[in-house]
Backbone bond lengths (Angstrom), bond angles and torsions (degrees), N, CA, C in turn:
res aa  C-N    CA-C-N  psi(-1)  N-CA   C-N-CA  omega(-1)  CA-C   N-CA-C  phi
1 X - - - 1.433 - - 1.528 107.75 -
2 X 1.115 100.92 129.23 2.069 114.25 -179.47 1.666 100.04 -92.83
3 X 1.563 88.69 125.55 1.738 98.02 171.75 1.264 112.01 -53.76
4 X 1.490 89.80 -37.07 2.063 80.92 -170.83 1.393 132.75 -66.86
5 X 1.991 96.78 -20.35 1.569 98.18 174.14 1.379 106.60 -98.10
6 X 1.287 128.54 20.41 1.577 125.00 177.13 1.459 111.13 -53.12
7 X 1.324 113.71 116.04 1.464 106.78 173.46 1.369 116.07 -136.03
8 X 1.262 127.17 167.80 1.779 133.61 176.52 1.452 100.57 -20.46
9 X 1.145 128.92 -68.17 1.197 132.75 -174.60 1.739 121.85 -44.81
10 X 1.161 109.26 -35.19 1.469 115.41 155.78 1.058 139.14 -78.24
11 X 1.703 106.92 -33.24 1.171 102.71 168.51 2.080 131.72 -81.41
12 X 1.744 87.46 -9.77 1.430 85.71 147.58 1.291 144.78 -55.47
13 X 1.496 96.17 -43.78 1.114 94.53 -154.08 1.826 101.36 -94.04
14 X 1.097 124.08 -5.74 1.266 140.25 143.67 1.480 117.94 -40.52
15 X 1.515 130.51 -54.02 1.121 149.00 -142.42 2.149 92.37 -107.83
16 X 1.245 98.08 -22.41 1.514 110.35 178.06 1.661 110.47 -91.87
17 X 0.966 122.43 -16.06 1.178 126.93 -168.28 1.435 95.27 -96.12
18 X 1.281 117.83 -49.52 1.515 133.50 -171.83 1.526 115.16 -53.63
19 X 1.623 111.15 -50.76 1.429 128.41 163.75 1.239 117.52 -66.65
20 X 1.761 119.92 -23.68 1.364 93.56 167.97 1.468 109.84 -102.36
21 X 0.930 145.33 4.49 1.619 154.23 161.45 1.765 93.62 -60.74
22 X 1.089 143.75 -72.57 0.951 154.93 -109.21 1.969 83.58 -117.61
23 X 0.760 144.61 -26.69 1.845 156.16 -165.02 1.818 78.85 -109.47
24 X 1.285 143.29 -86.12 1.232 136.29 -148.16 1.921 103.40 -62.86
25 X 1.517 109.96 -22.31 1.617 99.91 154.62 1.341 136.95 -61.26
26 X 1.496 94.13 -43.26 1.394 106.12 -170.36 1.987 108.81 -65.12
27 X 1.434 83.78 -47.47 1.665 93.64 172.63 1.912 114.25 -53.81
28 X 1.369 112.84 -26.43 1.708 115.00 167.75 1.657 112.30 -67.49
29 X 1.278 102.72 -49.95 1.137 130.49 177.40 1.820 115.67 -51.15
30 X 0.934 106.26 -49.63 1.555 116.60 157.55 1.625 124.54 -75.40
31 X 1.121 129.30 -28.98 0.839 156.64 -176.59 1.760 101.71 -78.07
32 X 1.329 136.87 -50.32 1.652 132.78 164.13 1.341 86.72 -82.39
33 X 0.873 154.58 -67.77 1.896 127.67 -151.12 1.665 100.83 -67.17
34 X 1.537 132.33 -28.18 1.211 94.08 172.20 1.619 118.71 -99.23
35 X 1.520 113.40 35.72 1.197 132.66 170.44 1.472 115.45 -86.40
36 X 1.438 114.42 -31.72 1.156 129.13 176.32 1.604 110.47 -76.16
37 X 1.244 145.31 -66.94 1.258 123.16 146.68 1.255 128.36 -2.87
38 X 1.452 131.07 -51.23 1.373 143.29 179.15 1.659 108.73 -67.89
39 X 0.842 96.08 -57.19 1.310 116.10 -169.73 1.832 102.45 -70.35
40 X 1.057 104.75 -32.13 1.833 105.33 168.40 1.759 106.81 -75.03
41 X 1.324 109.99 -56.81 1.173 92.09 178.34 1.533 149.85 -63.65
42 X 1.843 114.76 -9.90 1.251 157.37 149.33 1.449 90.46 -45.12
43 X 1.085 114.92 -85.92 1.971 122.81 -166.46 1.785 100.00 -42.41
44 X 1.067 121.93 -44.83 1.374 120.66 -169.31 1.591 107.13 -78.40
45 X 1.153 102.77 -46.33 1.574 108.85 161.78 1.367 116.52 -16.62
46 X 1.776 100.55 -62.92 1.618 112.29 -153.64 1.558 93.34 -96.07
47 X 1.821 138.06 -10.14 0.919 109.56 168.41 1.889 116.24 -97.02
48 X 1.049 109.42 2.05 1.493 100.11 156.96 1.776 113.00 -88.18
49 X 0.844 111.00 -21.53 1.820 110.56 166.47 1.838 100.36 -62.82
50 X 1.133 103.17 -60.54 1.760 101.42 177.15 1.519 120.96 -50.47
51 X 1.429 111.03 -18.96 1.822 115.45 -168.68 1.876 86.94 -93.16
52 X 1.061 100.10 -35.48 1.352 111.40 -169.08 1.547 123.33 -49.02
53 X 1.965 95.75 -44.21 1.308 134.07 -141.69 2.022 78.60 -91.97
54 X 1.248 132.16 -7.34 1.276 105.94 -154.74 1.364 95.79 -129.67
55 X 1.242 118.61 135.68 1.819 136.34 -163.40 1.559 85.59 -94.18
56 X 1.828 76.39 154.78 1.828 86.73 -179.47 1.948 131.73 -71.38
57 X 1.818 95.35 -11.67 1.224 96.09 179.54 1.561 123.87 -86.68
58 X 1.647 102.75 11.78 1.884 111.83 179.39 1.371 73.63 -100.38
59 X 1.611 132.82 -52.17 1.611 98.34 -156.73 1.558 127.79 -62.48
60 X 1.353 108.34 -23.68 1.945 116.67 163.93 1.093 119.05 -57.10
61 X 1.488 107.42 -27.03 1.520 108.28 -162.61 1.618 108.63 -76.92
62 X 1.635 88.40 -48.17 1.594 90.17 -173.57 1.256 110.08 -102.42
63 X 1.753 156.10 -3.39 1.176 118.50 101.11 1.607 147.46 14.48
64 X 1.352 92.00 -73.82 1.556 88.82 166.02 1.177 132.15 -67.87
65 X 1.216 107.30 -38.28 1.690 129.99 -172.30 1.741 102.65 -51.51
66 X 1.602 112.24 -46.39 1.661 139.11 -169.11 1.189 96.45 -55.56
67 X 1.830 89.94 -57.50 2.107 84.34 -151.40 1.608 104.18 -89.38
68 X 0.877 102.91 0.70 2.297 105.76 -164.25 1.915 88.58 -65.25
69 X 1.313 138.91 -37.79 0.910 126.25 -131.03 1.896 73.04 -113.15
70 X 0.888 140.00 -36.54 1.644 156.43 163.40 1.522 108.13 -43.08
71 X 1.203 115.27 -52.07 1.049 127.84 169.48 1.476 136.39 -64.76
72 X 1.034 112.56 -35.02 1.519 127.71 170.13 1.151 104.32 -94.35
73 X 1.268 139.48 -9.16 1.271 128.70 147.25 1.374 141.01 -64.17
74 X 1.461 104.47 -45.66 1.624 127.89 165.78 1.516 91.56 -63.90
75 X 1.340 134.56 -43.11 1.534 119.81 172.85 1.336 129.43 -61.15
76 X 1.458 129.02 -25.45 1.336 148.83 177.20 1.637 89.13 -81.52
77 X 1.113 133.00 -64.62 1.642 132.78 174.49 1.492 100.66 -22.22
78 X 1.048 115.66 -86.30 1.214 145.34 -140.38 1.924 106.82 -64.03
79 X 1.666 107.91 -36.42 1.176 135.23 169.48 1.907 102.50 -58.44
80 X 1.617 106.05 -58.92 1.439 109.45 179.25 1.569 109.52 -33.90
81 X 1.869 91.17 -65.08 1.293 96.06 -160.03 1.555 118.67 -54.19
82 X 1.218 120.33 -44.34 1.208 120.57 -166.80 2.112 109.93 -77.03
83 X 1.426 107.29 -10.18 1.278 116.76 179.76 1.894 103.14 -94.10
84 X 1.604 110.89 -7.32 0.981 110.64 176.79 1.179 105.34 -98.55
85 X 1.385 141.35 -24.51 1.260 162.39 -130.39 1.895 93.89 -105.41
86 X 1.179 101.69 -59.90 1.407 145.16 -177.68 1.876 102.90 -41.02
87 X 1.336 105.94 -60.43 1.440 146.93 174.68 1.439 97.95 -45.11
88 X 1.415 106.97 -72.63 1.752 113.09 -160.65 1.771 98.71 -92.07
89 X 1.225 133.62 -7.26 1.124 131.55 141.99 1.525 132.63 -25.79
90 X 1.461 80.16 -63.17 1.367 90.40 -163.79 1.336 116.14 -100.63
91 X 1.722 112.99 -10.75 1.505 104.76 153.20 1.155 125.50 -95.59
92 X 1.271 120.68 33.94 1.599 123.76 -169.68 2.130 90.90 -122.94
93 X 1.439 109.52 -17.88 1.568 124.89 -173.61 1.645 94.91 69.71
94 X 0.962 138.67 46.14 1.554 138.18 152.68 1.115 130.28 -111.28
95 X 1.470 129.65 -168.48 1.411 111.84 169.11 1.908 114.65 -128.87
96 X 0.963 117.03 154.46 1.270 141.02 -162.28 1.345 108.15 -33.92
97 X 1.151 126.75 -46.19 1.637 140.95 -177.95 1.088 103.71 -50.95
98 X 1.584 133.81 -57.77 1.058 145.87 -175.62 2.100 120.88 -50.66
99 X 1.865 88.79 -22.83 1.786 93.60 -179.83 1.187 118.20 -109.79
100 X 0.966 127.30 147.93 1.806 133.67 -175.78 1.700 92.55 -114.60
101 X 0.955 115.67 153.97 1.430 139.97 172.72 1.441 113.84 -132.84
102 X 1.349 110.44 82.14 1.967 124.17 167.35 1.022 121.12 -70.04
103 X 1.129 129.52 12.59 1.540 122.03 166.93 1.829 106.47 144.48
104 X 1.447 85.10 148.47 2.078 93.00 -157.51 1.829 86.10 -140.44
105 X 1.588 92.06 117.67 2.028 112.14 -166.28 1.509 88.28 -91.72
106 X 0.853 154.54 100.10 1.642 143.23 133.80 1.577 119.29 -18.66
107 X 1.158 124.23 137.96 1.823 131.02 -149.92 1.950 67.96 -111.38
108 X 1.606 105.81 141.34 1.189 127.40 138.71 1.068 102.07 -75.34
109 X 1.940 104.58 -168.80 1.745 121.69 -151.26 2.043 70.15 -103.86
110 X 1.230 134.96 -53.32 1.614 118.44 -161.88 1.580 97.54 -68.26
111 X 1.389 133.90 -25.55 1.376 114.32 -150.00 1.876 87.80 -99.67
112 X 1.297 98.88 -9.88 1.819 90.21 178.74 1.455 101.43 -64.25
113 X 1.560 106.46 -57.17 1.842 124.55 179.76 1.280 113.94 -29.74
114 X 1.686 113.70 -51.75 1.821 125.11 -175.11 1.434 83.92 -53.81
115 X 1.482 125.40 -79.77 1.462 123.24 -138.96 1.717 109.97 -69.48
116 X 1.759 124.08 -44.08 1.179 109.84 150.46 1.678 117.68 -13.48
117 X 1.607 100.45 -73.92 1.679 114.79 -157.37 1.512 101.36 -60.16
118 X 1.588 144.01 -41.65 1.012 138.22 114.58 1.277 127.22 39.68
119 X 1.530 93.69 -112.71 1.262 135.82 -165.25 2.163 96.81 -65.94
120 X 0.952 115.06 -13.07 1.703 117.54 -175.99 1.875 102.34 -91.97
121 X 1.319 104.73 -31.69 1.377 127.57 -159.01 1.729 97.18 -68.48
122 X 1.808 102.71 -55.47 1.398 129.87 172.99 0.973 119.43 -48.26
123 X 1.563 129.40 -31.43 1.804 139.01 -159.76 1.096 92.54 -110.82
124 X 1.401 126.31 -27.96 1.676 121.97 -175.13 1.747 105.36 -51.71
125 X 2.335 88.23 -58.07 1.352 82.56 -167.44 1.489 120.11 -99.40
126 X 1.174 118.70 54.93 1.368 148.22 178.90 1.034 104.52 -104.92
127 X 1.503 121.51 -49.06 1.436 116.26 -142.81 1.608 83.75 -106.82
128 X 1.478 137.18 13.83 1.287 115.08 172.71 1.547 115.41 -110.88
């Protein structure tokens, strides 16, 4: 195509090509998003078939199986607290009711080392 004979007629049909390139995207483009709808409702399909698919004596089983190890943990918690509770009780000469316990940090193996290294630094100059 010669610039020099470019005329209306080309540039229609230029300008037609463009609009329909640009309309046959949009139509793809519409075309996967309302695929996704489909495709959501398929997935849900198969997970109520899966809730469906499972008898009540796996759900006790593994239930229990989940929380047993959950459970004895919140029990070991709960033991701390009140053995910590217990602790500052009784070196404070009061009684237990009186203390709240907001939160109990567990010492890693380096942050035990700091407070040892610390705590040696402290007795040194104590003891002079």
């Amino acid at each position: 195509m010669n610039l020099e004979n470019f005329g209306l007629i080309d540039g229609l049909i230029i300008v037609v090509i463009g609009f329909s390139m640009v309309f046959a995207i949009l139509c793809i483009i519409s075309f996967i998003l309302s695929m996704f709808s489909v495709i959501s409702k398929i997935l849900e399909k198969r997970k109520q078939n899966k809730i469906s698919d499972i008898s009540p004596e796996n759900i006790t089983t593994t239930v229990t199986e989940e929380t047993l190890d959950e459970i004895t943990d919140k029990t070991d918690d709960l033991e701390l607290v009140a053995v910590i509770t217990a602790a500052i009780a009784s070196a404070m000469s009061t009684t237990s009711d009186k203390i709240v316990i907001r939160s109990i940090l567990k010492n890693t193996s380096w942050n035990e080392t700091a407070i040892r290294e610390n705590q040696k630094g402290y007795y040194r100059n104590a003891d002079s």
